[in-house]
C-alpha positions as CSV (number, residue, x, y, z in Angstrom):
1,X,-6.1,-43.9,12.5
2,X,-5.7,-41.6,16.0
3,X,-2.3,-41.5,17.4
4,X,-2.7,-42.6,21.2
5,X,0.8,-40.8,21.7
6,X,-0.8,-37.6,23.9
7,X,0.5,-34.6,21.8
8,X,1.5,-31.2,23.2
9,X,-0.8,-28.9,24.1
10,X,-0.8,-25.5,22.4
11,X,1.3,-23.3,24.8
12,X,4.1,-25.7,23.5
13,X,3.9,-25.9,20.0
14,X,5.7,-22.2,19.7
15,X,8.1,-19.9,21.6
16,X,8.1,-16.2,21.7
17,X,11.7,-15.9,21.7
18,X,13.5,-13.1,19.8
19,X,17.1,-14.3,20.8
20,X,19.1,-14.7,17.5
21,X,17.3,-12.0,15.8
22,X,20.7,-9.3,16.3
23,X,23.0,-9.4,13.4
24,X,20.7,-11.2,10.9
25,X,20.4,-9.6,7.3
26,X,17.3,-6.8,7.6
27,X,15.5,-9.4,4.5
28,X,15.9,-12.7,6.8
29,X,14.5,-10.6,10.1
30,X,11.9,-9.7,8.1
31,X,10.9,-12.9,6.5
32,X,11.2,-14.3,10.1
33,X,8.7,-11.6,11.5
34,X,6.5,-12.7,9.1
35,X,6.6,-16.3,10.1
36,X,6.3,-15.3,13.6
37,X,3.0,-13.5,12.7
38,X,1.4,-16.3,10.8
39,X,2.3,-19.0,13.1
40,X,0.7,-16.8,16.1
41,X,-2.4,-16.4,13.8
42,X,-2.6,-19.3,12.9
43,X,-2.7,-20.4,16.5
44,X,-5.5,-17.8,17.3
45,X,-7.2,-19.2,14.9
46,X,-7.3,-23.1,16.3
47,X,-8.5,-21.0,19.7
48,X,-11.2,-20.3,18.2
49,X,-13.6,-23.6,18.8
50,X,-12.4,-22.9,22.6
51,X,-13.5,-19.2,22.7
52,X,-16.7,-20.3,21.3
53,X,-17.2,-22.9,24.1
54,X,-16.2,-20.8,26.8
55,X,-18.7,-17.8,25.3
56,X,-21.7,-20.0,26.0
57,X,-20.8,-21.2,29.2
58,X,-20.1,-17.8,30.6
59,X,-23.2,-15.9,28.6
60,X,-26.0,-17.1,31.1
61,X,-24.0,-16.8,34.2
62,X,-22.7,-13.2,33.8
63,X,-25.3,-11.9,31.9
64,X,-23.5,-10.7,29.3
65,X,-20.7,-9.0,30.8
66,X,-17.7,-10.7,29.8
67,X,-14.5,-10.5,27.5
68,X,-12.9,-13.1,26.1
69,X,-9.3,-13.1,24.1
70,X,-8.0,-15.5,21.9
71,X,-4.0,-15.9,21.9
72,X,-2.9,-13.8,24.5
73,X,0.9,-13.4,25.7
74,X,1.8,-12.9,28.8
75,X,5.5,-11.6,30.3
76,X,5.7,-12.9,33.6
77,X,9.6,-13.3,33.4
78,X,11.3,-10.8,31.7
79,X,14.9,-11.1,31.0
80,X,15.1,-14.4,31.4
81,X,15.3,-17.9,29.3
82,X,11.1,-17.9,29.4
83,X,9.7,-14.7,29.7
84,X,6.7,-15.2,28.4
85,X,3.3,-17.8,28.5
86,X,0.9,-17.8,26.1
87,X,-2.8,-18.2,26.7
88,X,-5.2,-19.7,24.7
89,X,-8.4,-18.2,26.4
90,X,-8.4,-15.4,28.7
91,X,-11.8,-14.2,30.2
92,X,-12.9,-11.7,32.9
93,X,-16.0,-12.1,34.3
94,X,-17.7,-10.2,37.1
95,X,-16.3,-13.1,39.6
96,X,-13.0,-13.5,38.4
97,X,-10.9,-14.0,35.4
98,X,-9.8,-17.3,34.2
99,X,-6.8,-18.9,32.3
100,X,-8.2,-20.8,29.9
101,X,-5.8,-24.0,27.6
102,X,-6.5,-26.8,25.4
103,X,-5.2,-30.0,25.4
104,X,-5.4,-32.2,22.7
105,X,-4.4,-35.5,24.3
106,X,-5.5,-38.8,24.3
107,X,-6.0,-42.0,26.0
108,X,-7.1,-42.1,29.6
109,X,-6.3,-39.2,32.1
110,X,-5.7,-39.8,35.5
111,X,-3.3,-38.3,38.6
112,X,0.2,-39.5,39.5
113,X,1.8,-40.0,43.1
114,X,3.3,-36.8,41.9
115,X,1.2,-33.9,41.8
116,X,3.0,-31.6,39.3
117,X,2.1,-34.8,37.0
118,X,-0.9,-36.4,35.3
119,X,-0.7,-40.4,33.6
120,X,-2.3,-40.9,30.0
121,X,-2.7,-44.4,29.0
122,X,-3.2,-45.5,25.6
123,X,-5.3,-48.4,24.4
124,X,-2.8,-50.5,25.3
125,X,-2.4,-49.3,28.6
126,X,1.0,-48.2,27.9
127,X,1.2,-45.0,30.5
128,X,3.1,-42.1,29.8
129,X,3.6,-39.6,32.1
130,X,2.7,-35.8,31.2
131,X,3.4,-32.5,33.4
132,X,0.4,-31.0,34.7
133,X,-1.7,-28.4,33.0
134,X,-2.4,-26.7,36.4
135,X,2.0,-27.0,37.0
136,X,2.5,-25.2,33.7
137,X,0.0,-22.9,34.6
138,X,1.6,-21.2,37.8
139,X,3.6,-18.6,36.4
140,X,0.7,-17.4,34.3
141,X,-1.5,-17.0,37.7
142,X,0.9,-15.7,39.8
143,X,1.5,-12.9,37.7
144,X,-2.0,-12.2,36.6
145,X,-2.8,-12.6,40.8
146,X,-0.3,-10.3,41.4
147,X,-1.2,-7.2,38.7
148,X,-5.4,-7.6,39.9
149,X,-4.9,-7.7,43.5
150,X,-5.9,-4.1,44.1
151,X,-9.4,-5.3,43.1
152,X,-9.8,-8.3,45.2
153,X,-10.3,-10.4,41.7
154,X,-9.7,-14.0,41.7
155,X,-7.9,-15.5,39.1
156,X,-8.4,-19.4,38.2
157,X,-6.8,-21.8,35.5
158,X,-9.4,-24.2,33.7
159,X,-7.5,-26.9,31.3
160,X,-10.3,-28.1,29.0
161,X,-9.7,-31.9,27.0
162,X,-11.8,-33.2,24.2
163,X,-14.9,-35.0,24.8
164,X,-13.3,-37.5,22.1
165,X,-10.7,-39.8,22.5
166,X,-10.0,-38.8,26.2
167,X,-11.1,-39.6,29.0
168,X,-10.8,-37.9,32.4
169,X,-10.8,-39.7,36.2
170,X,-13.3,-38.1,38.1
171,X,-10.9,-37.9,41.0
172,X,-8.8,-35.3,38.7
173,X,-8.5,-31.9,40.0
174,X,-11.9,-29.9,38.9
175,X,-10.6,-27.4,36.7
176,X,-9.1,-30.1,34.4
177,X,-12.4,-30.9,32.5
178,X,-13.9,-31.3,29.4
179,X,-16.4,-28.4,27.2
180,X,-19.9,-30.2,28.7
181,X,-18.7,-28.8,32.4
182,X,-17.3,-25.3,31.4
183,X,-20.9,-24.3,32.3
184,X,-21.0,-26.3,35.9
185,X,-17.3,-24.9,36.7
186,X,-18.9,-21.5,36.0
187,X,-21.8,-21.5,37.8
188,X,-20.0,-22.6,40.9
189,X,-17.8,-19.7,40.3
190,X,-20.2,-17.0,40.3
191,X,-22.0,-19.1,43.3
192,X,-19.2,-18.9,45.6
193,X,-18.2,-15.5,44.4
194,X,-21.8,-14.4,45.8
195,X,-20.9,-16.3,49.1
196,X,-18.3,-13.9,49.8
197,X,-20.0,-10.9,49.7
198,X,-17.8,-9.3,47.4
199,X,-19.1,-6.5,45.1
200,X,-19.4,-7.7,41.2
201,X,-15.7,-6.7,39.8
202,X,-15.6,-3.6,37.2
203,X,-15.0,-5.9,34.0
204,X,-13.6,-2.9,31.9
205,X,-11.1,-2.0,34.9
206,X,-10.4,-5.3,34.8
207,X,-10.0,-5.8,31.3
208,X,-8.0,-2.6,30.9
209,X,-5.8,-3.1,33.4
210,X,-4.6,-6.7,31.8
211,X,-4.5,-5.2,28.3
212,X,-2.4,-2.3,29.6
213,X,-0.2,-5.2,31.0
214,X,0.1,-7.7,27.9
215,X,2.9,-8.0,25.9
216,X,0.1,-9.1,22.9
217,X,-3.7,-8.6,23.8
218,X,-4.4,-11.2,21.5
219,X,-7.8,-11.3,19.5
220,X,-11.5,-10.7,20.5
């Protein structure tokens, strides 16, 4: 039987945090390391479906020339209480780079008065009220906007939902969607990249100069 509770997506279900870690017993930071590690693989690994998806959408629009990483963590905030965003998806295309999440919820999805928020409904029509995938998503642009810059690249956030068990308002936002319209989001991409009159962006520059950036690359 499918909860109709929405669940959280997977930026929540872990925190990068290594308070607490000072003063613990060199066995216990050790055994917690290697927690750490297995939980973040085994998060990579529930990306993978995604990075599939994502992989054939983007394959006949860039011709080829793309990367895509799977579980990528990102220090926008150092220093502070939440220094860090993980990503379940992060491409670079020759139009841009995208911020790619998952979201596993369910019920009906449609927008609030509020536009930080999004309602899900259950069958029951019992509404809860859920903070926006493009809200939680700011940090995450504005630093990525911020280190490509120099090479005029934009940088978008796509929140992708299950064609099952959820269903999306057509008035929502367009880069909250489902896997059938990765392709169409795509292809407008690289059309209105081509409207500007921009030059095709140096993927490896690109790619190189997020890696360098990262504080975990993630997997190809």
């Amino acid at each position: 039987m499918k909860s109709n509770k929405p669940s959280l997506s997977l930026i929540d279900r872990a925190a990068f945090d290594g308070a607490g870690l000072c003063g613990e017993p060199a066995g216990d930071m050790g055994k917690r390391a290697r927690g750490e590690a297995a939980r973040t693989e085994g998060r990579r690994r529930l990306c993978l479906s995604l990075a599939k998806h994502v992989a054939s959408a983007m394959k006949p629009v860039c011709d080829g020339k793309f990367v895509i990483r799977r579980g990528v963590v990102l220090e926008h905030a150092p220093n502070t209480s939440n220094p860090t965003t993980w990503v379940d998806c992060l491409a670079a295309s020759p139009f841009g780079v995208f911020v790619i999440n998952q979201y596993d919820w369910a019920g009906s999805v449609t927008r609030s008065t509020n536009h930080d928020e999004l309602l899900v409904r259950d069958d029951f029509g019992v509404a809860l009220v859920q903070t926006s995938p493009l809200r939680r998503a700011k940090p995450a642009l504005r630093y990525l906007r911020a280190m490509l810059a120099q090479y005029g690249c934009p940088v978008e956030y796509i929140a992708v939902f299950p064609d099952r068990y959820c269903t999306l308002d057509p008035a929502l936002p367009e880069a909250i969607l489902q896997h059938p319209e990765l392709y169409h989001f795509m292809r407008t991409r690289l059309n209105r990249f081509c409207d500007s009159q921009s030059r095709f962006l140096d993927v490896h520059m690109i790619v190189a100069q997020m890696q360098w950036h990262c504080a975990d690359w993630g997997e190809g």
